[in-house]
C-alpha positions in Angstrom: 48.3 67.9 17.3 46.5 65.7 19.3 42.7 66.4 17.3 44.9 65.8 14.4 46.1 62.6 15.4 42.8 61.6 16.2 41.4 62.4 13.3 44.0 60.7 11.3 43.6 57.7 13.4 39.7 58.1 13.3 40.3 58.0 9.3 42.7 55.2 9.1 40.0 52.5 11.3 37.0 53.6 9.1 39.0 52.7 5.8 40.3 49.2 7.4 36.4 48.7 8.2 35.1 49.3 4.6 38.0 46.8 3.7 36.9 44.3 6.3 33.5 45.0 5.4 34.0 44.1 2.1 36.2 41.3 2.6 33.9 39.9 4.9 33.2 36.4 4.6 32.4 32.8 6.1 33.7 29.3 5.4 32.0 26.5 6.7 32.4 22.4 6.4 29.6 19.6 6.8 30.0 15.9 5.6 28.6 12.5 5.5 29.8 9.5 6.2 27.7 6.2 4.6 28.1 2.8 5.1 26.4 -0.3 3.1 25.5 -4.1 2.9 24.9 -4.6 -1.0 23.3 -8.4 -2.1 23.2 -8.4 -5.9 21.8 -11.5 -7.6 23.8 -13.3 -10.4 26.7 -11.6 -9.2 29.8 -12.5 -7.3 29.0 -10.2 -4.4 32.4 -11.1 -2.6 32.8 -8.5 0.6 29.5 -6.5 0.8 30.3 -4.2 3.2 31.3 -0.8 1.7 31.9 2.5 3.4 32.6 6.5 1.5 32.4 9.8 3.4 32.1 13.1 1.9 33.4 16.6 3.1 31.7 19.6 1.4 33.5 23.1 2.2 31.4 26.6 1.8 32.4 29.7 1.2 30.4 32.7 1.6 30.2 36.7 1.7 29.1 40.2 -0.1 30.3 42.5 -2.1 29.9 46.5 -1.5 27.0 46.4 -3.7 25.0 43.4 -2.5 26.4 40.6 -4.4 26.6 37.7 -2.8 29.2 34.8 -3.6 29.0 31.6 -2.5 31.7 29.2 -3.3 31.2 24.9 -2.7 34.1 22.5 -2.7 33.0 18.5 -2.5 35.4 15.7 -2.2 33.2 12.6 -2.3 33.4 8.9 -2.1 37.0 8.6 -1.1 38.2 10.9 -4.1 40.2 14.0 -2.7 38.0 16.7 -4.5 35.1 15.8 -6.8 33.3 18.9 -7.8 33.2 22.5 -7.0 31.4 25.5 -8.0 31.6 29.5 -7.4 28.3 31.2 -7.6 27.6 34.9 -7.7 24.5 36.1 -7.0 23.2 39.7 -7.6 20.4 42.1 -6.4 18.1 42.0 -9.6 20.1 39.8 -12.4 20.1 37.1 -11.2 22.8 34.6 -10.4 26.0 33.8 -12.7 27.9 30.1 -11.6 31.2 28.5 -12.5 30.9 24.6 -12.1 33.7 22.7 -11.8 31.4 19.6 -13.9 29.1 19.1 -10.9 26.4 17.6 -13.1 23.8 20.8 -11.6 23.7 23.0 -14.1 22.1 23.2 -17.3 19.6 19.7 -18.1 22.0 18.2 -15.8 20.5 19.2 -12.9 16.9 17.7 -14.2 18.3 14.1 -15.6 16.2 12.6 -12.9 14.3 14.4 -10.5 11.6 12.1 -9.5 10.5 12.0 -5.4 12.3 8.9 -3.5 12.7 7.7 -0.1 16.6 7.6 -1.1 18.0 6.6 -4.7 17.0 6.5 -7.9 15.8 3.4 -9.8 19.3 3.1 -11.5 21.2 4.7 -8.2 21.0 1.2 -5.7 23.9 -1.5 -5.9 23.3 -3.0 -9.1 25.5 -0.7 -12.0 22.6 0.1 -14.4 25.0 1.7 -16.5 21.9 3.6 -18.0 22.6 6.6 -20.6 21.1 10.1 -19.0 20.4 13.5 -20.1 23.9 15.5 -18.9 23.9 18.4 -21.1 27.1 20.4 -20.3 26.4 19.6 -16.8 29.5 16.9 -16.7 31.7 20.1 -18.0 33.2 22.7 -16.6 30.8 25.5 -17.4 29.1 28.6 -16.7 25.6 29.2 -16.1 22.9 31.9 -15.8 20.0 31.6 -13.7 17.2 34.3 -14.1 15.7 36.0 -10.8 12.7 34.4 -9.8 9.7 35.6 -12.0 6.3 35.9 -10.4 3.8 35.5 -12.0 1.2 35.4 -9.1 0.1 31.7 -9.5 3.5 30.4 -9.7 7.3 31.5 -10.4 9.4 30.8 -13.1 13.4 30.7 -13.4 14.9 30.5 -16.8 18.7 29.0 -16.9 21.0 29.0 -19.8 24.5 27.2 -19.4 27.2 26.8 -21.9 30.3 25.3 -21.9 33.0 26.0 -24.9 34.0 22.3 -25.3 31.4 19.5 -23.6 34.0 16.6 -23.8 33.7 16.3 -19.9 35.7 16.0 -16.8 37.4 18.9 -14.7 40.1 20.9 -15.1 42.2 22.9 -12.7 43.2 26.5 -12.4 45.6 27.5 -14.9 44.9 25.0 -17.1 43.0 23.5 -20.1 41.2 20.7 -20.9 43.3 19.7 -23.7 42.0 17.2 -26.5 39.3 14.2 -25.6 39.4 12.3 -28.3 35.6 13.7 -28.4 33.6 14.7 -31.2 31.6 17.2 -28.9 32.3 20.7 -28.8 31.0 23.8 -27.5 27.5 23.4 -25.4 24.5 25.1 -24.4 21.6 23.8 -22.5 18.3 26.1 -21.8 16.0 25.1 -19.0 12.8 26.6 -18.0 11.7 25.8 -14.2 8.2 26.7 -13.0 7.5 26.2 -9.4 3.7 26.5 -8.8 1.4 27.2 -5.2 1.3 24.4 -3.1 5.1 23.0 -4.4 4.3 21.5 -7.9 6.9 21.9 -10.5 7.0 21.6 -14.0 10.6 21.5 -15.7 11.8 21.8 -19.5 14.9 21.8 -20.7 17.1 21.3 -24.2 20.8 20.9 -24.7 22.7 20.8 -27.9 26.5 20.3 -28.6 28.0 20.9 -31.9 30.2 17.8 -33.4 32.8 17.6 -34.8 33.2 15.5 -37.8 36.6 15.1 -38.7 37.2 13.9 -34.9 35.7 10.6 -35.8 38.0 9.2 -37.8 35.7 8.4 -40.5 32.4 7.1 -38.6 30.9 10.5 -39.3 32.0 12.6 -42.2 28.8 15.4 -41.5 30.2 17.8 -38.8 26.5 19.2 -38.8 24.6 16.8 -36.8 24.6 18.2 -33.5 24.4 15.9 -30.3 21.0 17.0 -29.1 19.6 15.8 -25.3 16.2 17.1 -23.8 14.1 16.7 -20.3 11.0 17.2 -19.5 8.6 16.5 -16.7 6.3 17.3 -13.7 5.9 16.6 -10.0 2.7 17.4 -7.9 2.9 17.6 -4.0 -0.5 16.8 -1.9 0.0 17.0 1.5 2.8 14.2 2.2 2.5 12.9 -1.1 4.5 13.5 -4.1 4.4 11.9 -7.7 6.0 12.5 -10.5 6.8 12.3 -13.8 9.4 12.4 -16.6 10.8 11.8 -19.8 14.3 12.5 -21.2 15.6 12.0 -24.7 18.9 12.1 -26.5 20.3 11.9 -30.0 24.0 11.3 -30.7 23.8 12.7 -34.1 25.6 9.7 -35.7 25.5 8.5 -39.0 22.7 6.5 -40.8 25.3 2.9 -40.2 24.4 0.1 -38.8 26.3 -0.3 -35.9 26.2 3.9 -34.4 23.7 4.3 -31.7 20.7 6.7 -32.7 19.9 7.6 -29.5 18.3 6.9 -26.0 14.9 7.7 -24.2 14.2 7.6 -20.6 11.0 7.5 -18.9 10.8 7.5 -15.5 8.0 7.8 -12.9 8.1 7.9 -8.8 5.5 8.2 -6.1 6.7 9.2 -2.4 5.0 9.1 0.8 6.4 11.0 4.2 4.6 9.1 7.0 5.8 10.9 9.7 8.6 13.3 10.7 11.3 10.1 10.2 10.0 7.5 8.3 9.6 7.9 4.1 8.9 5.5 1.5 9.0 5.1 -2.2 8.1 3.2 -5.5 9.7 4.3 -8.8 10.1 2.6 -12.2 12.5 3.8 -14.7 12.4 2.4 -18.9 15.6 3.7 -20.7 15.2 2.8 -24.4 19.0 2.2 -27.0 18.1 2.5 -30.2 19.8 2.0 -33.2 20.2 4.2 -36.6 20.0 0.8 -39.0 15.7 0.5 -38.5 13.3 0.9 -35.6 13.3 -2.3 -34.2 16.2 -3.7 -35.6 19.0 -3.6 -32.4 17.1 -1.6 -30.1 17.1 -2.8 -26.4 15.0 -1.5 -23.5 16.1 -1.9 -19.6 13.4 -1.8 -16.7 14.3 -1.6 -13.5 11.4 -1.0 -10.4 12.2 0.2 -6.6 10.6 0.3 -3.6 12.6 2.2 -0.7 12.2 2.8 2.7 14.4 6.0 4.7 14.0 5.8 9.0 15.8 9.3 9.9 17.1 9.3 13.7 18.6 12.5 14.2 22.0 12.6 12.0 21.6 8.9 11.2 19.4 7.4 9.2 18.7 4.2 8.0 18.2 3.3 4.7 17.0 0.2 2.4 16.6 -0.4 -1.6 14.3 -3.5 -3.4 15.4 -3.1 -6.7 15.3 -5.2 -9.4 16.5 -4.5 -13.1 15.8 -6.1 -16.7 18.9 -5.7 -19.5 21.0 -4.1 -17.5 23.9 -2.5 -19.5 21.4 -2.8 -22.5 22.3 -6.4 -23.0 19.3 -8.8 -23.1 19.4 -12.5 -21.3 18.7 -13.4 -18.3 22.1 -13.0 -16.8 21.3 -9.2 -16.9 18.4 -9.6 -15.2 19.5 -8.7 -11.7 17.5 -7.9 -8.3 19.4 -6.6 -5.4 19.0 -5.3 -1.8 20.7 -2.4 -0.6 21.0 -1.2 3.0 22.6 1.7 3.9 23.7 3.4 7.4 23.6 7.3 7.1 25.5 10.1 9.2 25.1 13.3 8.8 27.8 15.9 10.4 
């Protein structure tokens, strides 16, 4: 009776272990906090002390057959949750993620990739409000990312992400986005990322979003012009140095009016330079070009904007300041929206 029990017993912990086993997992939680002294010219800059903390939650285990999931939960810049994303990743197909419009996947990820001390060109105090390349990376969406390829000189990851209606925005479990008042529907971006010896990348990528016609209320009446968006660039790494490259371009697929927008182009460039273990520093310049469908020329308005950054890291803190300056911001010309602004910014990292 005894062997018996034992045996039974013996039995019963090995099954509760293959459930623990496979049950297993780990959550963990980092965050930010980031405060900042913001002097914008031609504006009323009021109070410019602003503060915003973020708290990113991560999930993580395996399943029986080696699967891994991760799953990242963000609530950002005082909002109570921002973005989130589950991500699946397998043996030898590669990964499979769920994003919860976290702007990563698909072109999204690549709307501006070039090396800076801290921001972007269009990221410092001043509200560039400057078109980019999204894709379906401001939907919820699902993507596909390829196992790394090797292809002995350099590897290559191929990503496809779709999204059945790219109108934007999140939506929660159990339920559905409903109607945007969007002409986009469904979504699919393709992006091709090769990662070279001695950490240069080259990066392509295409998005295009069917349209529907009768959703807008007579401004378009030809349901076959796709929205249509595209990145491409490069960035080369010498030592501590890295430069880049890129250029991003996006047609709306209106109609031949005079008043719809055509389309934008971006063309940005950055240059990098880590002089020692803490400090960095930066120059980029960014040209994002509005054109119109009515002529060439005719109505199209191009905003510059230059930055030179500096980052000082001190352990979890770092220090941060922005010199930017911007021409036609909000694609309106004069010189009212030609702004230059200093940002400084006190970093902690927990």
């Amino acid at each position: 009776m005894n062997k018996i029990t034992k045996v039974g017993l013996s039995a019963l912990c090995g099954s509760l272990a293959t459930v623990a086993s496979a049950q297993a997992g780990a959550l963990s939680a980092s965050g930010s906090a980031v405060a900042t002294w913001s002097s914008n010219s031609k504006d009323v800059t009021g109070n410019p002390i602003g503060m915003a903390s973020a708290v990113t939650f991560t999930g993580s285990g395996e399943l029986d057959n080696g699967t891994t999931f991760t799953a990242t939960f963000t609530g950002a810049d005082q909002l109570g949750y921002t973005s989130g994303s589950i991500v699946m990743t397998t043996p030898s197909f590669g990964s499979i993620s769920i994003s919860g419009a976290t702007g990563g996947n698909g072109i999204g990820g690549y709307d501006d990739k070039m090396p800076t001390a801290w921001e972007e060109v269009w990221g410092t105090s001043l509200g560039t409000k400057i078109d980019l390349a999204k894709g379906v990376g401001s939907s919820s969406n699902i993507q596909w990312a390829s196992p790394a390829m090797d292809l002995g000189f350099a590897t290559t990851t191929l990503k496809v992400a779709h999204s059945p209606r790219n109108t934007g925005g999140l939506i929660n479990d159990k339920a559905v986005g409903g109607d945007k008042a969007s002409p986009k529907m469904e979504g699919t971006d393709v992006v091709l990322d090769i990662s070279a010896l001695g950490g240069q990348n080259i990066f392509l990528g295409y998005s295009t979003s069917a349209r529907d016609g009768a959703a807008l209320a007579g401004t378009n009446g030809d349901n076959n012009s796709d929205h249509e968006e595209g990145v491409a660039g490069v960035i080369f790494t010498i030592g501590p140095v890295k430069a880049g490259a890129q250029v991003t371009g996006e047609f709306l697929g209106n109609e031949q009016t005079g008043t719809d927008v055509f389309g934008y182009k971006n063309v940005m460039w950055g240059v990098s330079f880590n002089v020692n273990d803490n400090l960095s520093i930066s120059y980029g310049e960014m040209e994002s070009k509005k054109g119109l469908v009515s002529g060439e020329t005719a109505g199209t308005v191009v905003m510059e904007g230059e930055s030179i950054q500096l980052a000082y890291t001190m352990g979890g803190a770092t220090l941060k300041i922005a010199e930017t300056s911007v021409d036609n911001i909000g694609y309106s010309t004069g010189t009212a929206n030609s702004k230059d602004a200093t940002t400084v910014a006190l970093s902690l990292a927990f």
